[in-house]
C-alpha positions in Angstrom: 112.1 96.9 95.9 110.0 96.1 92.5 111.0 94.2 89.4 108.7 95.3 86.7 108.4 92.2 83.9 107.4 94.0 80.8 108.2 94.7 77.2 109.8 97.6 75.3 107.5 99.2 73.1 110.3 101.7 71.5 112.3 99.7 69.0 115.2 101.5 67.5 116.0 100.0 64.6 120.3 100.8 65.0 119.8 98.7 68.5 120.4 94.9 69.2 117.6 93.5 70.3 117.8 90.6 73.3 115.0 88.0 73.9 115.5 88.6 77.6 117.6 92.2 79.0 117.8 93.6 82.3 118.4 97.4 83.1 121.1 98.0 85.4 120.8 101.9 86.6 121.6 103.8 89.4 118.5 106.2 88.3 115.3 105.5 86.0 114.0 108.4 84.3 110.4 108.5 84.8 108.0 110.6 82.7 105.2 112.2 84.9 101.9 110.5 84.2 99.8 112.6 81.4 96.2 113.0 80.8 95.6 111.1 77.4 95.4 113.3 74.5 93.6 111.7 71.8 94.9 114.0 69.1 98.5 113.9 69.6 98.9 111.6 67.2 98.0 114.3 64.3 100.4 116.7 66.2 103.9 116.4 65.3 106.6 116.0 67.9 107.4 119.5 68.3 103.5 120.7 68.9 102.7 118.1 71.3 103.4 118.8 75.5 106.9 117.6 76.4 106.8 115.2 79.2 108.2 115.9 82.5 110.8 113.9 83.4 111.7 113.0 86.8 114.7 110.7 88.5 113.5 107.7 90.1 115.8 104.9 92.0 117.0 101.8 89.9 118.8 99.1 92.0 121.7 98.3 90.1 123.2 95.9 92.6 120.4 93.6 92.2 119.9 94.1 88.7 123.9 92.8 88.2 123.4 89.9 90.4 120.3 88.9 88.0 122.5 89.4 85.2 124.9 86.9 86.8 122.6 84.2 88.1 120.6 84.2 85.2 123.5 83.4 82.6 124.9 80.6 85.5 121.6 79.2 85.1 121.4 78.6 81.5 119.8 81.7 80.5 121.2 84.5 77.9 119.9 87.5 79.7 121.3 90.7 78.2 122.6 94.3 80.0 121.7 98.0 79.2 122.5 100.5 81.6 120.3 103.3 80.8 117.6 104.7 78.8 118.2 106.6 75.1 119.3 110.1 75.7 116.0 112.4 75.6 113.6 109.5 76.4 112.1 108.7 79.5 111.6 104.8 80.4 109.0 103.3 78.7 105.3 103.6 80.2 104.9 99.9 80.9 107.8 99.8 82.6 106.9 103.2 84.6 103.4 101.8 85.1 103.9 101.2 88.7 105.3 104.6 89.6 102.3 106.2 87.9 99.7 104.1 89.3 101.0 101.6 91.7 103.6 103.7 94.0 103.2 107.1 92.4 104.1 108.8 95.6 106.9 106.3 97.0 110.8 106.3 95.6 110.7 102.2 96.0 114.0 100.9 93.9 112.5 99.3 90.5 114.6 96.9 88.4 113.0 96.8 84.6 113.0 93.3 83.3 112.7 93.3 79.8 111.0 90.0 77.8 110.8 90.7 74.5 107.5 90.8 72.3 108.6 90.8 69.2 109.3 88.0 66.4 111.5 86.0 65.3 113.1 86.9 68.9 110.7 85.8 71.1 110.7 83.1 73.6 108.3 80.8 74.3 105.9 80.4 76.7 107.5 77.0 78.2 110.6 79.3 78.1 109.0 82.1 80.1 107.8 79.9 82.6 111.0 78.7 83.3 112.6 81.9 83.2 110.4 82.7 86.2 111.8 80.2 88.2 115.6 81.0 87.9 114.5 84.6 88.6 113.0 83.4 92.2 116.4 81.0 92.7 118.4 84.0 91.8 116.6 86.7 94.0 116.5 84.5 96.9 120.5 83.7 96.3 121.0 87.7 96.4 123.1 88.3 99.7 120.4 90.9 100.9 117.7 91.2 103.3 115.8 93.6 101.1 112.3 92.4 100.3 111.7 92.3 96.4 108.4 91.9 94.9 107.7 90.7 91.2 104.9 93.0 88.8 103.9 91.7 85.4 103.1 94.8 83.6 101.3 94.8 80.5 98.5 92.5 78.4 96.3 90.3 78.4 95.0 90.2 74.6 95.1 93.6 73.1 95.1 95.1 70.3 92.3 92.9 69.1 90.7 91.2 72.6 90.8 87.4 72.4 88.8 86.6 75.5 88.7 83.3 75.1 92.3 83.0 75.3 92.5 85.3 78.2 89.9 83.2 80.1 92.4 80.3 79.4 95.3 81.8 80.5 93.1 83.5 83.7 92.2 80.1 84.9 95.8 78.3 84.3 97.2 81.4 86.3 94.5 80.6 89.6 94.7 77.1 89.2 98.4 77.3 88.9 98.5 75.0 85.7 102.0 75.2 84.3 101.3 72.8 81.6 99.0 75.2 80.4 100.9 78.1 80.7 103.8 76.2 78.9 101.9 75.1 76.0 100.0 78.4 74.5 100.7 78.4 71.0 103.0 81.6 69.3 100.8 81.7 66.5 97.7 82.7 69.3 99.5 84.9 71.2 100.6 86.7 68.2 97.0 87.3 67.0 97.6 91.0 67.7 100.9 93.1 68.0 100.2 93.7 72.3 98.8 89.8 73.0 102.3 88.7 73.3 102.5 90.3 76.9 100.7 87.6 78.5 104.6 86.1 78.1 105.0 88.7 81.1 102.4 87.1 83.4 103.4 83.3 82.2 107.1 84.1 84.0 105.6 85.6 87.1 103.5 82.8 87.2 106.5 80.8 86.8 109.1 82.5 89.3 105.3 82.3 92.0 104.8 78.7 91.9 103.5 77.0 94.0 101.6 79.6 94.6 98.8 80.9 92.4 97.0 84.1 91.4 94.0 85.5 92.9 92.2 87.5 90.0 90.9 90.3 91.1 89.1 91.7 87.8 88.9 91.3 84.2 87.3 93.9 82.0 87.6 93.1 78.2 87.5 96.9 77.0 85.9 96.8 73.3 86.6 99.9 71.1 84.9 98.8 68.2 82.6 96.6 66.7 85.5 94.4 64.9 86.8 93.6 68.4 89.9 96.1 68.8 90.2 96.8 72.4 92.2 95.4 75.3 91.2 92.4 78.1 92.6 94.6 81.0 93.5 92.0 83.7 94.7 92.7 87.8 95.3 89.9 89.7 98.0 89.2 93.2 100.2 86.0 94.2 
């Protein structure tokens, strides 16, 4: 089974809104993968294709016993036990059924870190996050192998590479001082950048071990640097 380490992207503004959640559901539902339409966004809601939404497995016995372990261990990790009615969960979460496993049912567990400011952690934070996450799925009283997936960043929507070439480097060479220490102010540069929090907690829950980059393509989009530093990489 997969937890996915990502960020929501739909904020309602009638929600509470947790630095760290975890969703706890029997079922995820999972819009089918689209074909990007670049005028959607000058099509209101009603002219624009409704999605197709499937059921895919959650693992909700896992998810409580995060819950649990996390909060034992000194972190305030918050509940939610399904999706809003209508809505499918959000693409970075559902990243790995549409490109990772698209054809496999494997059990998924959405780990939410939060993005946004003032409730944001930081990075030292993440990082340690990531290691009572590995202490607490190794305490889980299962045999079941679970796998971690950072979904989401690096820099985006305005690329900073040098930062991602920092944080790429501290990730291989498994430098968690690094990781620790980048600055709030940098990773909110632009409104996506904060997801590198995602990788910083993977990197965390994966040490000793460190990540083996396998490619980094800093996508421009314009001459003022808007874009996205698209990042893959394995533990």
């Amino acid at each position: 089974m997969l937890v996915v380490i990502s960020n929501p992207h739909r904020v309602w503004a009638d929600e509470t809104r947790a630095v760290f959640a975890v969703m706890r559901a029997e079922t995820l539902p999972v819009a089918e993968r689209q074909d990007f339409d670049p005028d959607a966004r000058f099509r209101s809601n009603e002219e624009r294709r409704a999605p197709i939404i499937n059921d895919r497995p959650g693992q909700p016995q896992l998810a409580e016993h995060l819950i649990t372990a996390l909060n034992d261990d000194g972190f305030d990790v918050g509940c939610g036990d399904n999706v809003r009615d209508g809505h499918a969960l959000d693409d970075a979460f559902a990243y790995a059924h549409h490109f990772i496993m698209p054809d496999e049912d494997l059990p998924v567990v959405p780990f939410m870190v939060s993005r946004y400011l003032p409730y944001q952690a930081s990075a030292a934070r993440c990082y340690a996050l990531g290691g009572a996450l590995r202490r607490a799925i190794e305490s889980w009283d299962s045999d079941a192998r679970v796998a971690l997936m950072a979904s989401g960043g690096l820099s985006h929507q305005i690329i900073d590479e040098e930062l991602d070439r920092g944080v790429i480097a501290a990730l291989e060479s498994g430098d968690a001082q690094a990781l620790g220490a980048l600055e709030r102010d940098r990773l909110n540069g632009a409104p996506g950048t904060p997801e590198i929090l995602n990788w910083v907690a993977v990197a965390g829950a994966m040490s000793p071990g460190t990540m083996t980059l396998l490619d980094y393509l800093p996508c421009y989009r314009s001459m003022a640097g808007t874009g996205h530093g698209l990042t893959f990489g394995v533990w």
